[in-house]
Each structure stands twice: as C-alpha cells, then as structure tokens.
N, C-alpha and C positions, 0 to 999 in steps of 0.2 A: 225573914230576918228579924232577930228580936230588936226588941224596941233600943236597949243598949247600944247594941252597934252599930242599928243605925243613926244615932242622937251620936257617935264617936265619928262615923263618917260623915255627917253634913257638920259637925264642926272641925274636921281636918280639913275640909272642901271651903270654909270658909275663912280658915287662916291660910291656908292656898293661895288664895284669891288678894289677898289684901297688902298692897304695895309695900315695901320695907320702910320703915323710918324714915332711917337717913336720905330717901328718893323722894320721898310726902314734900311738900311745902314748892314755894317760891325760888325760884332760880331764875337773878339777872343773868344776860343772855350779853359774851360779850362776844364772841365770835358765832359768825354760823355761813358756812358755804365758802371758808377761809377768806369771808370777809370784815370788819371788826363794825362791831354796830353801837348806837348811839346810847349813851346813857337811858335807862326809862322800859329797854325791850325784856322783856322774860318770856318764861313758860311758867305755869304754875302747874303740878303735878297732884294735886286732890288725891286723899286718903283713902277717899271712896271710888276714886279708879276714875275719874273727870277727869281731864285737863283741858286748860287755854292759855293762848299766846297773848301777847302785848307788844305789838309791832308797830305804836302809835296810832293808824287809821285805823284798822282793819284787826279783827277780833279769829283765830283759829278755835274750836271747841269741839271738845267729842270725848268718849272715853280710852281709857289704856287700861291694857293688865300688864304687871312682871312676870317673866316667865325665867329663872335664873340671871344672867345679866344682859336680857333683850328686853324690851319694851314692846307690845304689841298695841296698835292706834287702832283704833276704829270710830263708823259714827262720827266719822268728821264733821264740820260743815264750817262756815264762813259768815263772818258778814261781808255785804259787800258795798259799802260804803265809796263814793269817788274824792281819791283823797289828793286833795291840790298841791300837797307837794309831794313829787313822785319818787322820791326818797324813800319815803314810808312804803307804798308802794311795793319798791325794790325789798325792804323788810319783811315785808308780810310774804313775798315769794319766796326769800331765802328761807323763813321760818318754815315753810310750807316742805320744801325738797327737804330741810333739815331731818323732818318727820317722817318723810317718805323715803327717804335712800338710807338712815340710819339701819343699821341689825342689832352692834350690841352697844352696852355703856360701861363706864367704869367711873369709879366716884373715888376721891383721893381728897381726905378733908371734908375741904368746902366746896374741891373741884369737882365739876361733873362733865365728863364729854362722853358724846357718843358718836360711833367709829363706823364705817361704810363698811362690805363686805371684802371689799382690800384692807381694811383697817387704818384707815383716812380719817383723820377730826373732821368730822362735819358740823360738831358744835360744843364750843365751851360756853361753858356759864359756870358761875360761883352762886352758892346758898344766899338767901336775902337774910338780913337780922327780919327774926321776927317782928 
C-alpha cells in the first residue's frame, strides 16, 4: 500500500472513531428507568470516547464509541462505595440498566434520550451550560 493511502485511511479511521459534537460534553440526567431523578445526576460523554455517571454516591466509568445513532459502552466498572442514603443507591442502578438496555439515541436541541429496542425512553437528560 503506498504511503498516501495509507496516511488517508488511518485518518478516515480516525474521524470514524471520534464522537459527534453535539453528543461530547455534560448531560444533566433528568429522567432514567421512567423515573425523574434528583438535581446533581449526569453522564458526561468525553471527546475522547470516556464516559462517567454522577449518581451522587457511586461513580459509572468506562469507554463508548458512536456508531450512527447507537452508543456502544464498554470497560465499564464502578466504584463501590456504601452510600447511607439508599436513594443514591437506587440512582446509580438506574443509571447503570440506562446503559445497559439503551440501543439507539436521538438528540433534539439540548435534548438527549436514548430508546430500548422497543423504542422506550430509558433516559432523558438536557446538555449542561458549559
């Protein structure tokens, strides 16, 4: 392969790869598992293909790619902190299936939800002001 094409395919490979825009950043989390959660919860979606949750106790983290309008998670993992009011708790579990049963998203605005394979909100959230 000359050097050309391959310097044009590892950077089509690597705009590929790299989340859209408008999906990058901070998103308060107001619903998730049709149930409404408390001021404070997010996900934060990283440019560089990170993400983690904010479910008050307990911290979600791992990477994602876009793939057209699905999300693919991997390299999960958790803290697992025991967190006294079990509130939070119940948060960090919804966040947790939000992640897990979600297939596609759709983003309208500021809105962002993502839809079960019935096409079910499993979770809204609105963009943060930077």
């Amino acid at each position: 392969m000359k050097p050309i094409t391959l310097l044009a395919a590892l950077l089509l490979a690597a705009c590929a790869a790299a989340p859209s825009a408008d999906l990058a950043g901070k998103w308060r989390v107001q619903e998730a598992g049709s149930a409404a959660m408390p001021e404070g919860v997010s996900i934060t979606l990283l440019a560089d293909g990170h993400f983690r949750t904010d479910g008050g106790c307990n911290n979600l983290f791992g990477r994602y790619r876009q793939s057209g309008n699905r999300l693919i998670f991997s390299d999960a993992a958790s803290t697992l902190k025991a967190c006294v009011d079990k509130q939070y708790m119940e948060i960090d579990s919804r966040l947790g299936a939000a992640i897990d049963s979600h297939r596609t998203y759709r983003i309208s605005g500021t809105q962002l939800e993502w839809l079960d394979d019935n096409g079910k909100v499993v979770l809204k959230a609105v963009k943060a002001e930077p």
